[in-house]
C-alpha distance (Angstrom), angle and dihedral (degrees) to the residues before:
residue distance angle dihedral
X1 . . .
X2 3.92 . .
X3 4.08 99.4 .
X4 3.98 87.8 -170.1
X5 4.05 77.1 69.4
X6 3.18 100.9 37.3
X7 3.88 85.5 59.2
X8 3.73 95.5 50.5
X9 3.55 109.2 45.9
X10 4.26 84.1 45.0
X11 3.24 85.4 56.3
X12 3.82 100.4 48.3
X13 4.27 85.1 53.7
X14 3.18 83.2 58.1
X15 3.74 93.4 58.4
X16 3.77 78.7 57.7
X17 3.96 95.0 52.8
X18 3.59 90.4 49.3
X19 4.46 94.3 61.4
X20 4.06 95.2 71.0
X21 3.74 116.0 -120.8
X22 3.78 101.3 -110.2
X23 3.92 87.0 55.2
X24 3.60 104.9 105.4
X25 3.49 98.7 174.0
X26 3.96 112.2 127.0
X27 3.82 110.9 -111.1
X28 4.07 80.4 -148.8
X29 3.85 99.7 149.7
X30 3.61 109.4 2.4
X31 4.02 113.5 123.8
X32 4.04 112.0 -129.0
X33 3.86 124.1 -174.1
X34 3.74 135.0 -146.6
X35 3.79 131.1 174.6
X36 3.87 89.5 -11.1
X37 3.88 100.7 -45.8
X38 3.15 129.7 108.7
X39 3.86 122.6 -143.2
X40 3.98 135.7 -164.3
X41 4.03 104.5 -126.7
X42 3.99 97.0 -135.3
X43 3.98 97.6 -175.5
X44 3.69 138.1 -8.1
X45 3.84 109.2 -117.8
X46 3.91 111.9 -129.5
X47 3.71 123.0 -167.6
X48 3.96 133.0 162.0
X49 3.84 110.2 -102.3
X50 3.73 127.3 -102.2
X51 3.82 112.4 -70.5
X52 4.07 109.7 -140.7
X53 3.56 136.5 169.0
X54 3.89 90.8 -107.2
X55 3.77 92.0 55.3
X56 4.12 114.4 12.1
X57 3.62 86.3 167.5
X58 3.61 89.1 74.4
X59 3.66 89.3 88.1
X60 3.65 92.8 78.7
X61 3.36 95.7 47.3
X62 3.88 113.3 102.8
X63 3.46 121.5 -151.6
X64 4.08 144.2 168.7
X65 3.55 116.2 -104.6
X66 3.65 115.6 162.3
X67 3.16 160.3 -19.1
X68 3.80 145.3 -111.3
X69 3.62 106.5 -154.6
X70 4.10 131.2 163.5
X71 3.78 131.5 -141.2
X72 3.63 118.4 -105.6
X73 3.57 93.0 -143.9
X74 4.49 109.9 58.3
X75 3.74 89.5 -6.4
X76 3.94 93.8 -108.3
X77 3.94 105.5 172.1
X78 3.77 119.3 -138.2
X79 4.08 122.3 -166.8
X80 3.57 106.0 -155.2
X81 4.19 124.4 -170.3
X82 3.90 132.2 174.2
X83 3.64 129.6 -168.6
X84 3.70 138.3 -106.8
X85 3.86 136.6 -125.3
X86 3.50 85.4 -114.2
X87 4.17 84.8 83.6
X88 4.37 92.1 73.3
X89 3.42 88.0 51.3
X90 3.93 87.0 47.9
X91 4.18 88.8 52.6
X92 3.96 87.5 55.2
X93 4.21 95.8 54.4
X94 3.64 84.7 63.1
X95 3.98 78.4 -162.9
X96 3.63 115.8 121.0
X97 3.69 115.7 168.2
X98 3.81 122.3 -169.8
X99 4.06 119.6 -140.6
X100 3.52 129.1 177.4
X101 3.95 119.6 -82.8
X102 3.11 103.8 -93.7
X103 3.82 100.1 -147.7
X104 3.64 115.8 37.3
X105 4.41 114.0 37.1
X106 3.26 117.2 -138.0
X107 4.12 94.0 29.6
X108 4.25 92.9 104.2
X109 3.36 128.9 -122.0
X110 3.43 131.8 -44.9
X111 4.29 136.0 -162.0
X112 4.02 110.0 -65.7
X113 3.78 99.9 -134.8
X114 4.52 88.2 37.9
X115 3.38 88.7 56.6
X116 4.12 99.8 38.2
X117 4.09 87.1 52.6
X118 3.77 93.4 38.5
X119 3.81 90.3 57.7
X120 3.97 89.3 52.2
X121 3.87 91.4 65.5
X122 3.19 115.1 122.4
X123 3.93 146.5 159.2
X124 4.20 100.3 -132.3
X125 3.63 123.5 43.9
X126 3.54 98.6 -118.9
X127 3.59 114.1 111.2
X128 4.26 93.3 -123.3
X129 4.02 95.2 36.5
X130 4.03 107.8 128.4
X131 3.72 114.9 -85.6
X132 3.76 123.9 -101.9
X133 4.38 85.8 -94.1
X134 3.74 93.1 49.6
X135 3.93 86.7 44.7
X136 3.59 106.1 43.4
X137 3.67 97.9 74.1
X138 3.95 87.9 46.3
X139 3.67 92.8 52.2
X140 4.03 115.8 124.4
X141 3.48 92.9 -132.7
X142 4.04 109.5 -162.1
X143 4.01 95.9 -132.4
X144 4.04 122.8 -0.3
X145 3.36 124.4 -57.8
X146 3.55 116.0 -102.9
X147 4.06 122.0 173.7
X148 3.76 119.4 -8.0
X149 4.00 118.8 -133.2
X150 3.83 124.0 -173.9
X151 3.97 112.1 -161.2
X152 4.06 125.1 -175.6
X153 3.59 132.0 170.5
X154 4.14 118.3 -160.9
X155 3.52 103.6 -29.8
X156 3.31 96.0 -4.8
X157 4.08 85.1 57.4
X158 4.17 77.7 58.2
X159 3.39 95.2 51.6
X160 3.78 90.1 38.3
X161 4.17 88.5 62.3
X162 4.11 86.5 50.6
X163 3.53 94.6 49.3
X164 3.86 100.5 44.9
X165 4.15 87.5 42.5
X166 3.96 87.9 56.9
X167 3.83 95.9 36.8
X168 3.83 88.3 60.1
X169 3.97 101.7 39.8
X170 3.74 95.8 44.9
X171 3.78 116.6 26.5
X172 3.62 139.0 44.4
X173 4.02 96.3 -92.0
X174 3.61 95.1 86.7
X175 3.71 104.0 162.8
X176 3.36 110.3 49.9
X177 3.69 126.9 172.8
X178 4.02 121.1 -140.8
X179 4.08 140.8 -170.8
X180 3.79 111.3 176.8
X181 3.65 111.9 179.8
X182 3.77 118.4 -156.5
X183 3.51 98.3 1.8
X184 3.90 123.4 158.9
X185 3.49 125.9 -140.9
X186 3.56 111.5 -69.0
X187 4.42 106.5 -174.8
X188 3.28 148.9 6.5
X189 3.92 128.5 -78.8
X190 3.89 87.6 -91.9
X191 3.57 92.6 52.0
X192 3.74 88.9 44.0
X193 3.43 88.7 55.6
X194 3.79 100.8 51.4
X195 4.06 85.7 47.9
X196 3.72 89.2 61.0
X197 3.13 99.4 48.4
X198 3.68 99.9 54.7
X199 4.15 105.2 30.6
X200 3.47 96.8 58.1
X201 3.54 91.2 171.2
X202 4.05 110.2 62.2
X203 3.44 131.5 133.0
X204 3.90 114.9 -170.6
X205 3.84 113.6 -162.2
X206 3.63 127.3 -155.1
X207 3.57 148.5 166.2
X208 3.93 113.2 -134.8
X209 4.07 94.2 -140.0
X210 3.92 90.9 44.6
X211 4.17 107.6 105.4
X212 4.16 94.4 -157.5
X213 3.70 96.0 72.7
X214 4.22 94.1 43.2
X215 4.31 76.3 60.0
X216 3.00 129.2 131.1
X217 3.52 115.1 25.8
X218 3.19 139.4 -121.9
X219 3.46 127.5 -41.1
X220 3.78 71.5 55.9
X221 3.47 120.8 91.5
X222 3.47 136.9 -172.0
X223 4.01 128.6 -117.7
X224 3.92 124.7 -133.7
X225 2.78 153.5 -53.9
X226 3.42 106.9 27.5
X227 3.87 121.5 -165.7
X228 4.17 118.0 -160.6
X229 3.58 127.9 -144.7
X230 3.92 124.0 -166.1
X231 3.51 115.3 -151.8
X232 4.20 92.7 -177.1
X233 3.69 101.1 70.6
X234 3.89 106.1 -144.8
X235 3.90 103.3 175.7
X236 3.22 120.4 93.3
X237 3.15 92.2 30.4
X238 3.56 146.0 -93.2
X239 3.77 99.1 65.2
X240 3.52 111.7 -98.7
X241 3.89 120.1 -151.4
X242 3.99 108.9 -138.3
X243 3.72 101.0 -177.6
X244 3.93 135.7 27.3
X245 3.72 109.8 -95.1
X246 4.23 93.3 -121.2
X247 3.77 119.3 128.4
X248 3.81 91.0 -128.8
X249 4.19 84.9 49.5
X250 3.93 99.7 47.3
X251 4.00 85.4 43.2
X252 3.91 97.7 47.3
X253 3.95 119.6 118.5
X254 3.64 81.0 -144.0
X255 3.85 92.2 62.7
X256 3.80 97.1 46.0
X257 3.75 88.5 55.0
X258 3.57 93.3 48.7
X259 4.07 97.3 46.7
X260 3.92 87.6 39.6
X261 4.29 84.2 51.1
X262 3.59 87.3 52.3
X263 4.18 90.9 64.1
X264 4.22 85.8 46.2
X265 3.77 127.2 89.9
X266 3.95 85.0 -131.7
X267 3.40 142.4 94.4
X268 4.13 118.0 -59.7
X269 3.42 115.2 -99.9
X270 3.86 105.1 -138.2
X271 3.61 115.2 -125.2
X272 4.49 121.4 -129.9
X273 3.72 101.3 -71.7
X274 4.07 83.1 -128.3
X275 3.84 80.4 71.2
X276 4.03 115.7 46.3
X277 3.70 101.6 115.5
């Protein structure tokens, strides 16, 4: 896995964690930059939240939670997604139901509430606009499209491995590239399977003391290719603890991008002050 990348398209979610979710204002325009690129926002990504037990009327709640952007320099596009807060109240249903996917047969089945948000994203806020698959082709891209990179943290990193699976079975972008970052498990071994077969070109990203990617269990199963990172530093010795042991700590996009700067010749990115050790 290139780190460098790793670093920059982390950093351009986090462009998308930064615009809160009940901002609906389109992004359209703005200029973002991650790991020393600068990218064109093309669209805002909207999507209705994360339906759980705790709060079902989530469902109706619509919020940003993306964007598709493209480099200024060789016009390489980049779909970026975060998560919600609705995923802690997802760990407590301890309910994870498994439907079909929805938009390639034969590809097993994939998490109920995933694949009920995942089929909400879309590229207007109107509730019937065209999702982001119908749209992408559609797009007016300012320059043209180079490389296409889908990039998800938590459940965005979920809804990251639906998109990028239906981007290269049914449209034109066939190749695409993808780094989710705390993603949990978002199918079962069939639908695993049919996801490795087709993205060829997937790097999965996760922290060995975070709880979100060990979710859900099995029959779930996790895609490839998975990428570790240690926060207990054991060589040289004594161990060395690199990040407070909290679950918000060990699941923080802040903390991946500061373990994953750790493996880079660059410049350390500083963890949340909440979680120096």
């Amino acid at each position: 896995m290139d780190v460098r990348k790793a670093i920059e398209f982390g950093e351009l979610v986090g462009q998308a964690v930064n615009i809160p979710a009940g901002d609906l204002t389109n992004s359209a325009g703005k200029t973002v930059s991650a790991g020393g690129t600068d990218y064109t926002v093309v669209t805002t990504i909207y999507a209705n939240d994360l339906a759980t037990d705790v709060n079902p009327g989530r469902a109706a709640d619509e919020v940003s939670i993306g964007l598709i952007c493209q480099s200024a320099v060789g016009g390489d596009v980049a779909i970026a997604i975060r998560g919600t807060t609705a995923v802690l109240e997802w760990i407590q249903d301890v309910k994870f139901d498994l439907v079909p996917c929805p938009f390639l047969v034969g590809a097993g089945q994939t998490e109920e509430g995933f694949t009920d948000m995942y089929q909400s994203l879309r590229t207007d806020a109107a509730p019937d606009s065209p999702t982001v698959v119908k749209a992408l082709g559609a797009l007016e891209f300012p320059r043209p499209v180079g490389s296409l990179t889908v990039c998800g943290y938590s459940l965005g990193g979920a809804l990251a491995t639906l998109l990028a699976l239906d981007v290269a079975a049914n449209t034109t972008f066939r190749d695409p590239t993808v780094y989710t970052y705390a993603s949990p498990r978002v199918g079962d071994s069939l639908f695993a399977s049919t996801y490795n077969q087709v993205v060829t070109a997937s790097n999965r990203i996760e922290n060995r003391l975070d709880i979100i990617p060990k979710l859900p269990p099995s029959p779930y199963v996790h895609v490839l290719s998975p990428y570790e990172l240690n926060p207990i530093r054991f060589s040289p010795p004594p161990a060395k603890v690199l990040v407070e042991f909290t679950p918000h700590c060990e699941h923080s996009l802040a903390t991946y991008l500061y373990l994953l700067s750790l493996q880079s010749s660059g410049a350390v990115i500083p963890l949340e002050t909440a979680c120096q050790p």
